[in-house]
Backbone as CSV, one residue per row, in Angstrom:
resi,resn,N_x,N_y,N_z,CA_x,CA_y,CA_z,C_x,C_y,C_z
1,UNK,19.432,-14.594,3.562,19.112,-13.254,3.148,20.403,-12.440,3.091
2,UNK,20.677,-11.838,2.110,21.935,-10.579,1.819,22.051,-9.369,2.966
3,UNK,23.193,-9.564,2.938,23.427,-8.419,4.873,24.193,-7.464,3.763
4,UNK,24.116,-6.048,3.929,24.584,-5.290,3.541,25.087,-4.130,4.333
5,UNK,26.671,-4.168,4.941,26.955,-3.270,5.926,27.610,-1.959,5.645
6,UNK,27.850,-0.766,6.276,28.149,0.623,5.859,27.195,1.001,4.986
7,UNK,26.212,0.961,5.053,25.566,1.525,4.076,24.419,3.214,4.845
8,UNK,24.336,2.462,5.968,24.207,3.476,7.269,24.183,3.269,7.904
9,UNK,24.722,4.060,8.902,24.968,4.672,10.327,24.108,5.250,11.249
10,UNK,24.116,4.773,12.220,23.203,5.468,13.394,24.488,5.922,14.702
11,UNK,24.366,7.442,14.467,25.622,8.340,15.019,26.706,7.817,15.365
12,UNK,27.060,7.338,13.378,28.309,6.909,13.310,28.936,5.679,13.515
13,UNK,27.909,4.994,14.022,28.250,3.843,14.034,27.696,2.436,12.530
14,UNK,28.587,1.609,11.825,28.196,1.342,11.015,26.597,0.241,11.014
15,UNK,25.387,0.062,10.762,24.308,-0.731,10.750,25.018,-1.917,9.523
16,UNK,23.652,-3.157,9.571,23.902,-3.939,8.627,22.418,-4.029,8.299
17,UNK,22.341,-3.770,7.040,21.086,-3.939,6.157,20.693,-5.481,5.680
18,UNK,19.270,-5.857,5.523,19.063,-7.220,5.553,18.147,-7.376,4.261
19,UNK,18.499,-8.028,2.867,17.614,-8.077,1.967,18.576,-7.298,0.922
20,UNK,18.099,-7.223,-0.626,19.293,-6.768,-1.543,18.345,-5.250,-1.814
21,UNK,19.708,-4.200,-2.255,19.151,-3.417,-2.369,18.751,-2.749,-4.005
22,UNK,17.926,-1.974,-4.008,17.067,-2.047,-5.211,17.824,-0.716,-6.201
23,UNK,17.615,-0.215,-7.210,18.002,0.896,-7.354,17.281,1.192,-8.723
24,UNK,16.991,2.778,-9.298,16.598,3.143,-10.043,16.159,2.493,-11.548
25,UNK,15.252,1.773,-12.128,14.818,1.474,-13.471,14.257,-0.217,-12.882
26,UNK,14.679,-0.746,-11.286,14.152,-1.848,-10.789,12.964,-1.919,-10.630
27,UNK,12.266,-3.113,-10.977,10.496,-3.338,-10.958,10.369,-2.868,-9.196
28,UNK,9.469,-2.376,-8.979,8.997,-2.108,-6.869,8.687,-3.383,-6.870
29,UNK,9.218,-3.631,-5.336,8.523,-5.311,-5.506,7.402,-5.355,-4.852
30,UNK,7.048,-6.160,-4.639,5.161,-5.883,-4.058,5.519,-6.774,-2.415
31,UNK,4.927,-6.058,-1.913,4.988,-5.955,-0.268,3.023,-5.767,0.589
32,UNK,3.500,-6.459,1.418,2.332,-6.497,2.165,2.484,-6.071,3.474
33,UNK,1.996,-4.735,3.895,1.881,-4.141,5.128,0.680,-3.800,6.173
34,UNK,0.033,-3.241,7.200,-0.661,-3.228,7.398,-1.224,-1.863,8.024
35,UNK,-2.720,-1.696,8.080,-3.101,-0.215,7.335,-3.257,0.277,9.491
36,UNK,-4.066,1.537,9.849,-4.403,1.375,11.206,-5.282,1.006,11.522
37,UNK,-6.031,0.418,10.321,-7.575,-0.065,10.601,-7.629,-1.714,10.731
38,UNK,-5.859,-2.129,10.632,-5.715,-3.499,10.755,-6.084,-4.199,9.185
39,UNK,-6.327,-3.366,8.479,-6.330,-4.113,6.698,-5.064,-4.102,6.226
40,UNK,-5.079,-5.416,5.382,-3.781,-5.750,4.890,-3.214,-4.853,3.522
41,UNK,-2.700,-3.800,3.539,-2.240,-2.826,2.203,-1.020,-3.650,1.098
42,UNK,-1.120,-4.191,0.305,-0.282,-4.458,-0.968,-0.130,-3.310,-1.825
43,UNK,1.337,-2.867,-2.118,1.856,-1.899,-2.980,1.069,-2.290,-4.705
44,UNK,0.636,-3.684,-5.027,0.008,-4.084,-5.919,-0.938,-2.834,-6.043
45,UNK,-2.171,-2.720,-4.503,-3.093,-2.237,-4.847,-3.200,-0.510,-4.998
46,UNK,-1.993,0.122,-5.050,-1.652,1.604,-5.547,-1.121,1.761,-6.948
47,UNK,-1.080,0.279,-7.677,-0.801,0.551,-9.272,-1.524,1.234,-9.947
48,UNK,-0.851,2.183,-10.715,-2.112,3.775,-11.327,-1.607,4.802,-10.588
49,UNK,-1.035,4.789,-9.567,-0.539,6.233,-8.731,1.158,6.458,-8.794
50,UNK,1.512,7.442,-8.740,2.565,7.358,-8.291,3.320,7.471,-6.919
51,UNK,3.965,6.666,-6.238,3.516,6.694,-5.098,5.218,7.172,-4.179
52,UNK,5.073,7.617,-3.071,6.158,8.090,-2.595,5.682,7.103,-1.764
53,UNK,7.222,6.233,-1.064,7.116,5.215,0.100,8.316,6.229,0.540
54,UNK,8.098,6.352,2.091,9.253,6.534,2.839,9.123,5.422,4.350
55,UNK,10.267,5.322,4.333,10.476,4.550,5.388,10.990,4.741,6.595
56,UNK,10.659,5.016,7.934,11.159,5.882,9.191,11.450,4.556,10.406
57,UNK,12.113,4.812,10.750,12.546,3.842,12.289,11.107,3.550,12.996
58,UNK,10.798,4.858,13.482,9.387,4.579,14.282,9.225,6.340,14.369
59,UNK,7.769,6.366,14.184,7.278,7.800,13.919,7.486,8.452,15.624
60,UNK,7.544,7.855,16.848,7.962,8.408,17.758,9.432,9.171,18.139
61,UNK,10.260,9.165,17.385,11.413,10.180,17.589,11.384,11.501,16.502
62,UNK,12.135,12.295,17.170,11.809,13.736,16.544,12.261,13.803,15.098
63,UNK,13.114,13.198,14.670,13.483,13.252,12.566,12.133,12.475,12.061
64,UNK,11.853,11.015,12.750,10.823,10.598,11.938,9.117,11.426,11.824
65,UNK,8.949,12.384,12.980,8.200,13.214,13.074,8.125,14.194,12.321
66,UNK,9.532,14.668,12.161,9.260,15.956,11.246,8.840,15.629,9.750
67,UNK,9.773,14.309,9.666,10.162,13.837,8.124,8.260,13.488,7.310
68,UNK,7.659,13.012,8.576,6.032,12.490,7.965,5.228,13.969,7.950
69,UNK,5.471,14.581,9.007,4.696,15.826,8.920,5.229,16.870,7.539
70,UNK,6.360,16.566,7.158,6.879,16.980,5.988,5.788,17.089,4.682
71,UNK,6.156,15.550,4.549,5.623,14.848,3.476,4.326,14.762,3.353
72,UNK,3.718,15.077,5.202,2.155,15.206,4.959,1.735,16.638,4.274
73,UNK,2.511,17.660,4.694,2.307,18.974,3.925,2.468,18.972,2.320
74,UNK,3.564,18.359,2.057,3.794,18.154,0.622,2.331,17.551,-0.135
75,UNK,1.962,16.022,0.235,1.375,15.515,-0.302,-0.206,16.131,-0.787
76,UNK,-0.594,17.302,0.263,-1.676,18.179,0.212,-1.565,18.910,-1.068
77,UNK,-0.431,18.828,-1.814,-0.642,19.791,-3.099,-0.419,18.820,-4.262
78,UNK,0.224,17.549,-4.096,0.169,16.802,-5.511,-0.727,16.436,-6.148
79,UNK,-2.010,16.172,-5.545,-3.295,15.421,-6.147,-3.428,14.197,-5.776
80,UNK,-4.272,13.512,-6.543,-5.511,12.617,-6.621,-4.072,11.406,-6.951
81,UNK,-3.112,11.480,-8.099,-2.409,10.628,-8.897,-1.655,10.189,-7.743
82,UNK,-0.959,10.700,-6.582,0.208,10.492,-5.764,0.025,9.788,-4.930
83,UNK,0.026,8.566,-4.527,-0.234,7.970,-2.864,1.308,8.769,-2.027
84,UNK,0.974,8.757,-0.657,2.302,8.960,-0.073,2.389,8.025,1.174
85,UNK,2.940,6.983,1.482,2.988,6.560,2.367,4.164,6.418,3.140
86,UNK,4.046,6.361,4.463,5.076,6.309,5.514,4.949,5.171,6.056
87,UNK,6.184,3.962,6.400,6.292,2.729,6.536,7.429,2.184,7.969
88,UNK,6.870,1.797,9.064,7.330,1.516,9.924,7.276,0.284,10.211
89,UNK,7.850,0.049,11.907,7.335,-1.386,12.495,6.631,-0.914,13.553
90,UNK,6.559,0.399,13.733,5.088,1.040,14.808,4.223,-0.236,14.304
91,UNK,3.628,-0.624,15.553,2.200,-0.615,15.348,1.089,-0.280,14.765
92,UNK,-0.051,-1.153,14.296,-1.002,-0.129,13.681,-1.518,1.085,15.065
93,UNK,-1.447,0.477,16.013,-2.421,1.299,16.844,-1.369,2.456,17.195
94,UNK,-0.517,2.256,17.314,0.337,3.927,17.834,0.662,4.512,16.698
95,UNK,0.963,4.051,15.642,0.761,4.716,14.122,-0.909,5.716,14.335
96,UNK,-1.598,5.085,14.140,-3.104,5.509,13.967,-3.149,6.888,15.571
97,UNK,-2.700,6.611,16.696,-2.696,7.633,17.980,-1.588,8.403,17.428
98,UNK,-0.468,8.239,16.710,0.374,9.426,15.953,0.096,10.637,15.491
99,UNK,-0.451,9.586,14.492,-1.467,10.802,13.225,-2.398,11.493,13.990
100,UNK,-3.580,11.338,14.516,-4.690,11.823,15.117,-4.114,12.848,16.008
101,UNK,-2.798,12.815,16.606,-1.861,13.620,17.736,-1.088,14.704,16.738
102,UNK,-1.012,14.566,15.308,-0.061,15.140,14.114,-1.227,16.163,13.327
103,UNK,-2.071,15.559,13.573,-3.107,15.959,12.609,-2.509,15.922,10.749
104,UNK,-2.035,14.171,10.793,-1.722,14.183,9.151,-2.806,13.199,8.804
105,UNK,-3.206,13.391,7.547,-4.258,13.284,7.112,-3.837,12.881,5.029
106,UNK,-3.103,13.045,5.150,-2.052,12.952,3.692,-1.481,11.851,3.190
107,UNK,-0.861,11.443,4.479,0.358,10.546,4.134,-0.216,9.383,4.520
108,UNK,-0.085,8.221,4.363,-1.226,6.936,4.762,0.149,6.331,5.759
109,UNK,-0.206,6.234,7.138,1.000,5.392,7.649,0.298,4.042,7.787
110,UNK,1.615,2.981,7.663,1.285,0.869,7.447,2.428,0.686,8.071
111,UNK,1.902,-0.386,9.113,3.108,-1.117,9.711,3.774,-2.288,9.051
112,UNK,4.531,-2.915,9.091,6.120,-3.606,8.851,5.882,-4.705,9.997
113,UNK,5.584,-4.275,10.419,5.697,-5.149,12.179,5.165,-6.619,11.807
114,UNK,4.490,-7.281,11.255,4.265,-8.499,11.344,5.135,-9.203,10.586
115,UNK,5.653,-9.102,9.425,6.703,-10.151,8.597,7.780,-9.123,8.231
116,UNK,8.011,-8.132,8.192,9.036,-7.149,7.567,9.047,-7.151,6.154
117,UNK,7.599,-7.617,5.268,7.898,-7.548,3.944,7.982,-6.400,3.505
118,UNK,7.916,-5.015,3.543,8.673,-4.234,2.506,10.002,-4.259,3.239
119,UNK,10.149,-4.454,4.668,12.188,-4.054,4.850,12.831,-4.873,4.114
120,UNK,12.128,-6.194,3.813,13.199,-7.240,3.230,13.327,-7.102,1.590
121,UNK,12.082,-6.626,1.378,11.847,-6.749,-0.235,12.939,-5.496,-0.383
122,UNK,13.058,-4.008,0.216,13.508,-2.598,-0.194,14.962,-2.957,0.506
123,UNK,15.427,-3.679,0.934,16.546,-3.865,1.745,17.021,-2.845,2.742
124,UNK,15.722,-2.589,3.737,15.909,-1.481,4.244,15.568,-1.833,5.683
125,UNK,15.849,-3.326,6.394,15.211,-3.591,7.599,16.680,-3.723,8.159
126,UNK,16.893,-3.273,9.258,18.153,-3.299,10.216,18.346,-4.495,11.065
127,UNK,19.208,-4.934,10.504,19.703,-6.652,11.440,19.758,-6.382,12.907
128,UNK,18.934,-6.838,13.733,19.142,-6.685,15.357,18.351,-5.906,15.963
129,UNK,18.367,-4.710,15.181,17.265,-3.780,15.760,15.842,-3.490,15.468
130,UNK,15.529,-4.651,14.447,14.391,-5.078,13.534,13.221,-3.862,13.573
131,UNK,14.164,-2.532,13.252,13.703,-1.311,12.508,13.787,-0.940,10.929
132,UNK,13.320,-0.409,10.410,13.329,-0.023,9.142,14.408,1.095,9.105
133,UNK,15.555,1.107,8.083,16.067,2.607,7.714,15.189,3.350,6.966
134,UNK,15.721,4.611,7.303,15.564,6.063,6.577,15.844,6.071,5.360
135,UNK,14.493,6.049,4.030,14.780,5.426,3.301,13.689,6.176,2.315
136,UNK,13.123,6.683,0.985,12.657,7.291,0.311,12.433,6.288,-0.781
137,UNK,11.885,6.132,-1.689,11.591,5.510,-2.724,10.466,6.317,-3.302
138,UNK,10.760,6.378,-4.475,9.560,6.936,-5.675,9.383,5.909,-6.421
139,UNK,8.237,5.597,-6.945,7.426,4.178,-7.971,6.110,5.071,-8.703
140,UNK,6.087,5.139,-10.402,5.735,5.516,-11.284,4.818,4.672,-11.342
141,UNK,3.786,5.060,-12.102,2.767,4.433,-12.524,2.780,3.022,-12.551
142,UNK,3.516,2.497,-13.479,3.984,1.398,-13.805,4.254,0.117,-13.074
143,UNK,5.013,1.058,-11.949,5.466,0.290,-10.642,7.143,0.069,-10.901
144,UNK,7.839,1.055,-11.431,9.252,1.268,-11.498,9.637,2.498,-10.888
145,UNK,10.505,1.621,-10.029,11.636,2.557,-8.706,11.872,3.705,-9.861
146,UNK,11.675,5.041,-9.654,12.474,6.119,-10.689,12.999,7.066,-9.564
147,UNK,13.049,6.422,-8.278,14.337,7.397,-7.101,14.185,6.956,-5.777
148,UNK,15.588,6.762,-5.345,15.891,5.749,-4.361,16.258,6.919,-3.454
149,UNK,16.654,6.582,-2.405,17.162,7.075,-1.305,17.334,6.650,0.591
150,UNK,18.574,6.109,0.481,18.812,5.205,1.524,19.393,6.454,2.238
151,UNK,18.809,7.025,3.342,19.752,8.003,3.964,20.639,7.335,5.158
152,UNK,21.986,8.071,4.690,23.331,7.110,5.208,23.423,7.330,6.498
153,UNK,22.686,8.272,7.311,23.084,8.495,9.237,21.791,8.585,9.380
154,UNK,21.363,7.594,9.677,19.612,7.554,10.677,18.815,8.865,11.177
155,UNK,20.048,9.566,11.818,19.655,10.565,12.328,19.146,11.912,11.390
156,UNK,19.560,11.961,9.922,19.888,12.757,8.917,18.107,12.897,8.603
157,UNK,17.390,13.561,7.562,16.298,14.013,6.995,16.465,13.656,5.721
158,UNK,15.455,13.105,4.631,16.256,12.949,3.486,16.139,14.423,2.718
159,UNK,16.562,14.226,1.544,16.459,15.159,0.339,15.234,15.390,-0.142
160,UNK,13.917,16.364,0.974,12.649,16.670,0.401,12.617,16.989,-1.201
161,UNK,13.562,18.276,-1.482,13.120,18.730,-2.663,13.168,17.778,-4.233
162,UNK,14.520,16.922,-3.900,14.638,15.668,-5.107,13.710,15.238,-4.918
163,UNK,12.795,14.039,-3.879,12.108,13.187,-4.250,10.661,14.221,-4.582
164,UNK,10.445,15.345,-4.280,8.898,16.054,-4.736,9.248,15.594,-6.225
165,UNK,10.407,16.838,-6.611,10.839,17.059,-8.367,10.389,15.249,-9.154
166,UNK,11.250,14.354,-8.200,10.951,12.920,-8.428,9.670,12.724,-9.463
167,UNK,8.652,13.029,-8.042,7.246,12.462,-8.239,6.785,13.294,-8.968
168,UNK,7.139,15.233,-9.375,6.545,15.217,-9.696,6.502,15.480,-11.302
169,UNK,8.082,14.905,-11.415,8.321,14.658,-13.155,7.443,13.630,-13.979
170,UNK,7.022,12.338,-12.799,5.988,11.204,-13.465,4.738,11.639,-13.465
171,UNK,4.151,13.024,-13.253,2.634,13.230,-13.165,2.457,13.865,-14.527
């Protein structure tokens, strides 16, 4: 598998990324994660939406908290067309005690935790610390990446207002 290093940092120190990384006009590749109800979610089965994937370390530290409660506010005004999902290696079950503790209701969180297929497919799973980076992706109808976003210091928030404009140039 392709190691990709400097690409980010966790306070400054350089990470190594595992899997190749994807970038704008690339097919999404199809990934299998899992929902809190323990059902198996394929990015296959959101073809027709446009879908915001973000990707957080683990929804228990304070950036990945704000960053879902973000996106859960956002997603309350796009509609019916938008999936938004948030993608960890949480657990289904502390994912699912998250939300219910967040009161988000928007954003669909799926764990990573059993094979790492979207970290490996998005090249966004961290060698060693077998966490996901901070990581944004927009996918059009179609199922073409139309905005990436690998945020380069773990600790950082990404660029809310690009990826809305993103999603909501494909509606």
């Amino acid at each position: 598998m392709k190691e990709r290093t400097g690409l980010v940092t966790m306070k400054g120190q350089p990470l190594t990324l595992l899997g190749d990384g994807l970038k704008v006009g690339d097919k999404a590749p199809n990934f299998e994660v899992i929902a809190n109800d323990l059902s198996q979610v394929r990015l296959s089965s959101l073809r027709g939406k446009v879908c915001i994937i973000s990707s957080v370390p683990s929804l228990d530290t304070g950036v990945c908290d704000r960053m879902t409660r973000r996106f859960n506010e956002e997603a309350g005004g796009l509609g019916q067309d938008v999936a938004v999902l948030t993608i960890s290696m949480d657990l289904p079950f502390a994912q699912k005690r998250w939300c219910g503790a967040a009161g988000v209701k928007n954003v669909q969180t799926l764990s990573d935790h059993r094979e790492a297929s979207f970290g490996k497919a998005y090249g966004v799973l961290i060698k060693g610390l077998r966490l996901l980076a901070r990581a944004v992706f927009v996918v059009d109808k179609q199922g073409i990446i139309r905005y990436t976003d690998i945020v380069k210091e773990l600790t950082n928030e990404p660029n809310y207002e690009a990826v809305l404009k993103a999603a909501k140039e494909m509606l």
